[in-house]
N, C-alpha and C positions, 0 to 999 in steps of 0.2 A: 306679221312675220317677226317684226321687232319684238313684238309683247311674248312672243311663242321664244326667242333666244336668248331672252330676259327670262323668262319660265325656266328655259330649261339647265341656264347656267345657275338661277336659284338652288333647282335641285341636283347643278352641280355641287354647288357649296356646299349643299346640306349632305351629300351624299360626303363630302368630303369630309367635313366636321365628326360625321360617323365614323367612317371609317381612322380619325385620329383618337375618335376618343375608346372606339376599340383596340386600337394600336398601343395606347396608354392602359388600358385596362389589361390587354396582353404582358404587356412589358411589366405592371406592376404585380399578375400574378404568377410569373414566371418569375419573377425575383422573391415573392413571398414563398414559392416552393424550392425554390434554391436555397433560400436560407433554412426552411425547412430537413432538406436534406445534410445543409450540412450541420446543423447541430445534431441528428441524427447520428450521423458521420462521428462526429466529436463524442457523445455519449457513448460512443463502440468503441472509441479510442480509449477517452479514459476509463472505463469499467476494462479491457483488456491490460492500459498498464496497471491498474490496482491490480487486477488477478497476478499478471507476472509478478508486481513488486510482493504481492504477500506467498507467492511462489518460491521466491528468492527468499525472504526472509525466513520462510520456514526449512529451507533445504538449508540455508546459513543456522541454524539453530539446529537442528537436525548434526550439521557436519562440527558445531563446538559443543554440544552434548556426546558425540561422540570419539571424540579426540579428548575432553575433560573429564569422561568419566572415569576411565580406566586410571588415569592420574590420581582423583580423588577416591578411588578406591583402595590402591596402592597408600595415599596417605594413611586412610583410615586402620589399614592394618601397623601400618607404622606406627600409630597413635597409640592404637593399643597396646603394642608392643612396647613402647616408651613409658606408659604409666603399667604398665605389668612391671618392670626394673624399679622405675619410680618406688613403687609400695613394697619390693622385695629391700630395695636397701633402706625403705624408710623401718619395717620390718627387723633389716639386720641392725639399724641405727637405734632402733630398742633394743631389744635385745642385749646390744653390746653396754647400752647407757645403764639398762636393769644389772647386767653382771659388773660394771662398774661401782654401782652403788653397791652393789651386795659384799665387792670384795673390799669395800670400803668398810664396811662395817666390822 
């Protein structure tokens, strides 16, 4: 009877040893899928803020393309209109240097 409670507390321990090193096997692959998920998790984060920020940045260029152009439009007729004068009075500034010289003579 002794040798038989000896027997069977044996394959208590042994049973026990199993079931901790199960327990540790549990624990350590429940934590390798938890990290799993969350760097999952993370790579959905950041590829969602990259889309928003180049969302943003394109709706921000988008909104100063459209507030700058009409302005640099407007300059550009102004531009032109400033050397159209430019060349008329450099035009009238001959002209008057040619009839100088001439009544010079």
């Amino acid at each position: 009877m002794k040798d038989s409670a000896q027997a069977q507390e044996a394959l208590i321990d042994r049973f026990r040893e199993e079931l901790e090193a199960l327990a540790h096997r549990w624990s350590e692959d429940a934590k390798a899928r938890a990290e799993s998920v969350l760097n999952v998790a993370l790579a959905a984060s950041k590829d969602a803020m990259v889309r928003g920020m180049e969302d943003g940045a394109q709706a921000a260029a988008d909104q100063v393309r459209a507030e700058v152009g009409p302005v640099i439009r407007r300059m550009e007729k102004q531009s032109r209109q400033v050397a159209a004068m430019n060349i008329a009075a450099a035009v009238t500034a001959l002209i008057a240097a040619g009839l100088a010289l001439l009544s010079a003579i």
